[in-house]
C-alpha positions, 0 to 999 in steps of 0.5 A, a space after each residue: 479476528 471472527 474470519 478468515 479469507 477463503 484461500 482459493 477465489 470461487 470464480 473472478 470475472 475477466 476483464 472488460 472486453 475479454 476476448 473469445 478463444 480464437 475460432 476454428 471449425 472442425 473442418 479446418 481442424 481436419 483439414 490441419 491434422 491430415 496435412 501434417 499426419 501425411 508429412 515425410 518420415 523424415 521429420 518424423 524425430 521431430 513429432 513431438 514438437 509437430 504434435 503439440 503445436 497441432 494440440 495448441 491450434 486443435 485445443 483452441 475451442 475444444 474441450 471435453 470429449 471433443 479435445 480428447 478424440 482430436 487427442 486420439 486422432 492425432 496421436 494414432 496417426 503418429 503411431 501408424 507411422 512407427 510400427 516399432 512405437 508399439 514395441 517401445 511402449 509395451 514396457 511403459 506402465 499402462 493405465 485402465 481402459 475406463 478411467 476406474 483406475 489410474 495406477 494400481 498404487 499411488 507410489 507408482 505416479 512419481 515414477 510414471 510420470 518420469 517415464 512419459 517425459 523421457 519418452 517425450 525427451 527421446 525420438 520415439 514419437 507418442 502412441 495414441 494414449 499417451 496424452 490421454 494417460 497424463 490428463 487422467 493421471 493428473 486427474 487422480 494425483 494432480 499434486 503428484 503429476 505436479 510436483 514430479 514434473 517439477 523436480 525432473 525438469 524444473 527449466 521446462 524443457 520441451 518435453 515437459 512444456 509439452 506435458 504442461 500444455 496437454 494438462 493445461 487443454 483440460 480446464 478441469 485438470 489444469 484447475 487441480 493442479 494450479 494450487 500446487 504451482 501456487 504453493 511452489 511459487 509463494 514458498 520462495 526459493 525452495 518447496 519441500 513436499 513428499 510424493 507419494 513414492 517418498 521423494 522429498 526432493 526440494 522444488 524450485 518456486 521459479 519452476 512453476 513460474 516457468 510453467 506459468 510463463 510457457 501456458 501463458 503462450 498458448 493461443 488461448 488462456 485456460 478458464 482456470 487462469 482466469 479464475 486464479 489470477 488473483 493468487 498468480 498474481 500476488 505470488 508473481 509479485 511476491 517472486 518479483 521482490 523477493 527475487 530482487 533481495 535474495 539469490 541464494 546461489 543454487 537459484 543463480 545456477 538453476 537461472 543460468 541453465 534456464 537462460 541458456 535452455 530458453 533464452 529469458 531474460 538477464 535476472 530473475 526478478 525481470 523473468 517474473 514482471 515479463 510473467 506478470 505482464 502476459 498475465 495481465 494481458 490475458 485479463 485484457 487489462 491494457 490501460 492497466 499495462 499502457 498507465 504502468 509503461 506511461 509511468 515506468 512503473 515496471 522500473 520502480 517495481 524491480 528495485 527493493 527500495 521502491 517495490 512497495 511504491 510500484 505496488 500501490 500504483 498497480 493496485 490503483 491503476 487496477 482498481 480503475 480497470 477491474 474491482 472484482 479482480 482487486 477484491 479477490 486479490 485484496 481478500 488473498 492478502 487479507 489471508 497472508 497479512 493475517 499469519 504470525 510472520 508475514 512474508 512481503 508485508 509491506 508491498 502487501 499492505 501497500 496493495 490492500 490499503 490501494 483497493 479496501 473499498 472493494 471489501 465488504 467492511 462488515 465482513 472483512 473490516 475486523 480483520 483489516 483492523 486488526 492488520 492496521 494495529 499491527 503495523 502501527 507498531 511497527 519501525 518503518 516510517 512508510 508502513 506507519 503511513 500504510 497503515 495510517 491510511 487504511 485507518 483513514 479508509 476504516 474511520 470512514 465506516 461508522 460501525 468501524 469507527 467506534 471499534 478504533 476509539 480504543 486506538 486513541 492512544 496510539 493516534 495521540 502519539 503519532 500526532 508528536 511524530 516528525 512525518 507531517 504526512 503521518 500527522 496529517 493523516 491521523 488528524 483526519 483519522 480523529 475527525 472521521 472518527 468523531 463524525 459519528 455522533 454517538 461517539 463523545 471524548 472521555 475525560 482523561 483523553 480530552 485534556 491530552 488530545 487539547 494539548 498535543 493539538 495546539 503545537 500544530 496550529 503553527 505547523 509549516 502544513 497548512 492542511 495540518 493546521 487547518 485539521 488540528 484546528 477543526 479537531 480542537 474545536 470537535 474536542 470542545 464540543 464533544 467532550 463529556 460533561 466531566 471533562 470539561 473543567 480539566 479542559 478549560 486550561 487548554 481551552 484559555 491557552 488556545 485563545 492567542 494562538 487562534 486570535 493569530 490565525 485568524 489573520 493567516 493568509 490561508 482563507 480556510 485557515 483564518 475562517 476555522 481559527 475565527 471559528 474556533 476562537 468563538 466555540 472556544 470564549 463559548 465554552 469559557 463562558 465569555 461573553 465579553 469577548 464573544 460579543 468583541 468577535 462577533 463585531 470582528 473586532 480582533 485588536 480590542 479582542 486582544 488588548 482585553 484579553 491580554 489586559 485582563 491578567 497580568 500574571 499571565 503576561 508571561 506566557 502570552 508573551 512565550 506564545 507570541 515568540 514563535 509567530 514572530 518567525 512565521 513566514 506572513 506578515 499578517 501573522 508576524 504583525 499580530 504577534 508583535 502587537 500583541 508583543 508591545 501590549 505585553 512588554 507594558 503589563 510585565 513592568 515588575 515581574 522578575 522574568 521580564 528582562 530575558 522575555 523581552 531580550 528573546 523578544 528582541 532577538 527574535 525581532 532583529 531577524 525579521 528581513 522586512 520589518 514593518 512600522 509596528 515592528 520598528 515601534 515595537 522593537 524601539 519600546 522593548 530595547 528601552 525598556 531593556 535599557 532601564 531593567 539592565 541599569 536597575 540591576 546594576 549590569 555592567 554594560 546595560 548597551 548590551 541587551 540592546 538590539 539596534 533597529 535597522 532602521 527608525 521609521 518616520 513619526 516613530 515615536 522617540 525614547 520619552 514617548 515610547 516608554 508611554 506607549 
């Protein structure tokens, strides 16, 4: 593999008809902030709660400078009212006036930041720079900030959710910190990191869905969201299976506070689709959420057995609503595909395999290529149909298409596998494959695709017997010049089949057959019967070919066997006809008895027989008749199969042995 994925997205666009930031105007703003400055003391213990709501209504068009002077308007005022604030901050760590410097040692970030959420957590109302102190020391040390805050409220109580939102008013420093939720979030359950005080306490994945979950209700979405929503929304889904197979008991307890603390739903894993859907309505993907609920999507996604499923239906209905978003999402998956031990691969593929026309195939196709063999490896019976159909994607482009002619091996053996959708699909593979016309068939691989073909023109799909039909005919006509002979075999034993099929009652598989049956007298070099086809002449078609070689009376009459179980009539007419001309030609070979006793049984169980059934089944139970008596059996009654019934002008035992 030449590449890899990137593993953030440079920039996503927003859904169609994205909707603005809710406007204020600066006076209103003021208007806001002086009303509540002048409140009575008596909710003053409540400052917290009341300061950051006014962050959430002032921050909604404001960032930059502006958000940092409406930080330090607010938070003054707050101050004036407690003269004793002063006092309780002066032994708080300070930071550096001008921004040069956030904390004299990196090790000092850990322990600062878990003083300014206990101060959140006590009644003490915020000095003026206590916002500012956590935007400029997330960031220095976003990854620090991060991770701390995390282990010592991984709920998200309101303190930090207070701290989450002022870091999520900046778009730059919310843009820092969101690959650290992303790692905690895709590490389930647990993410080990160091700090840098040396802390390697584990983190919670579901703490940083937490902190997603509480930005997300914010009255604006932060640019950055936007621009991760690709990785917030794989790691979302990721928790959402992951959540649904595992839970450990440290996770049960960890969820049960948070459900106590917040109020969130019954189980982790509906916590996180609830998470995902918010997501999706930020991006303005409404049709997306309406087409899920309309199909009960939601529902198929939370059971592990039908995750996948949910998946691919996602992705499609994503696709409709947003490609630039679904490249992104499928270039991330590329990247967590393409590890030794892949986490979530079967949902992942049924995702990437959803929207891989959204990739640049000359850059990206190698690498799907390579996932695609991969899983054709695999045991699952649903991720050989994934990767199936990403091969189906791929054979479409024709650079792709000659870089999978060495997978002809593998896609030979699906064609034997008991899945007709697998099967169906590898015959598609084939053809796109050899579409292209500076592809040919090499010698050892024509014979043995000629061979596994035939048994699928009697398949019970008929889409499957239309394909391999077509497909026989590709084989013929661009297999390589020494190919041909070892060819010819399979080629002569395709003849009565095709010559079947081209009374099927499936109009497109009747035509193929016909044309089939010509490319193949063709390719034998029979005139004779080529000239008998193009008159439309079937029946002198089949008596001449079946007449032609007694010695291979025998296996004409093995391959009509089947045809008499066959589900049309047409198809059971052709097959007994054919059946009466052979059971005359086989007079004297010695496996004749116990052909034409398969015949019969095979004929007996015909529910509506017609008059050539009837005829037939009369002249092979007399012939039946004199071969027991010949060899001397003791009961020769016992190889007949009494007809049902005989039809008038049916002819009698002495005429019937001259048929």
């Amino acid at each position: 593999m030449e590449q890899r994925p990137p593993s953030i997205p440079k920039k996503v666009e927003k859904g169609p008809g994205a909707a603005p930031p809710q406007q204020r105007n600066e006076m209103e703003q003021f208007q806001l902030l002086q009303k509540d400055a002048a409140m009575d003391r008596t909710q003053e213990q409540n400052f917290a709660h009341r300061c950051w709501r006014f962050i959430g209504q002032m921050f909604t068009n404001l960032t930059g400078t502006r958000c940092r002077e409406m930080i330090t308007m607010l938070t003054r005022a707050a101050a004036e009212s407690d003269p004793m604030s002063t006092q309780s901050i002066a032994s708080a760590p300070s930071l550096d006036l001008f921004g040069e410097r956030v904390v004299s040692s990196p090790s000092q970030v850990p322990g600062f930041v878990r003083n300014i959420h206990q101060r959140l957590v006590s009644k003490v109302p915020p000095d003026d720079r206590l916002f500012m102190d956590i935007l400029r020391l997330t960031d220095a040390h976003p990854t620090d900030v991060a991770v701390t805050l995390l282990r010592c409220a991984p709920s998200c109580d309101r303190a930090a959710a207070i701290m989450w939102k002022t870091i999520a008013s900046s778009g730059e420093t919310l843009d820092k910190v969101l690959p650290t939720l992303l790692l905690v979030m895709q590490d389930w359950p647990l993410h080990k990191m160091y700090t840098s005080d040396g802390d390697n306490k584990d983190v919670f994945a579901l703490a940083g869905t937490r902190v997603v979950w509480e930005i997300l209700r914010l009255p604006w979405c932060p640019e950055p969201f936007m621009e991760y929503s690709p990785h917030l929304l794989v790691a979302l889904l990721f928790q959402v299976f992951i959540s649904t197979e595992q839970m450990p008991e440290e996770i049960s307890t960890f969820w049960r506070r948070c459900q106590k603390e917040h109020g969130l739903p019954t189980s982790i894993n509906r916590f996180a689709v609830q998470t995902l859907k918010a997501l999706l309505r930020r991006l303005q993907c409404l049709d997306l959420l309406v087409a899920m609920e309309r199909k009960r999507a939601w529902d198929t996604l939370l059971c592990a057995d039908t995750h996948h499923y949910a998946v691919g239906l996602l992705a499609r209905e994503m696709h409709r609503v947003s490609i630039p978003l679904c490249s992104c999402i499928a270039l991330h998956l590329l990247g967590l595909l393409s590890r030794e031990e892949p986490r979530w691969d079967l949902p992942a593929t049924a995702f990437l395999v959803e929207v891989l026309e959204c990739l640049d195939l000359s850059e990206w196709g190698d690498s799907v290529l390579e996932i695609m063999t991969r899983h054709l490896q695999s045991e699952s019976r649903e991720m050989h149909r994934l990767a199936i159909r990403g091969l189906m994607v791929l054979s479409k482009n024709p650079s792709m298409a000659k870089k999978m002619c060495s997978l002809s091996e593998s896609l030979m053996e699906l064609l034997r596998n008991a899945d007709g959708e697998v099967v169906r699909m590898t015959l598609s593979v084939f053809l796109n494959v050899l579409l292209n016309k500076d592809i040919l068939i090499s010698s050892p691989t024509a014979p043995r695709l000629a061979e596994a073909l035939r048994p699928l023109f009697n398949n019970d799909n008929s889409l499957v017997q239309l394909l391999s039909i077509q497909l026989f005919q590709e084989v013929m006509e661009l297999v390589v010049e020494k190919g041909k002979k070892p060819l010819k075999r399979h080629v002569r034993q395709s003849l009565l089949p095709l010559l079947f099929h081209c009374h099927d009652e499936n109009r497109r598989v009747a035509e193929a057959s016909r044309e089939t049956l010509l490319c193949a007298v063709r390719f034998l070099k029979r005139r004779d019967l080529k000239q008998l086809l193009k008159m439309e002449d079937l029946w002198s078609f089949c008596e001449r070919l079946l007449a032609e070689d007694r010695s291979r009376a025998a296996e004409h009459l093995r391959q009509a066997l089947p045809y008499l179980e066959s589900r049309q009539e047409p198809l059971r007419e052709a097959a007994i006809r054919s059946i009466g001309i052979t059971g005359m030609l086989m007079k004297g070979q010695p496996e004749e008895l116990q052909l034409i006793c398969e015949a019969l049984q095979a004929l007996s169980t015909d529910d509506s027989p017609s008059n050539t059934n009837l005829i037939v089944q009369v002249m092979l139970n007399e012939r039946a008749e004199l071969l027991s008596s010949s060899s001397g059996l003791r009961q020769p009654g016992q190889h007949q199969i009494p007809c049902k019934r005989r039809p008038a002008g049916a002819p009698g035992t002495a005429d019937a042995g001259h048929t």
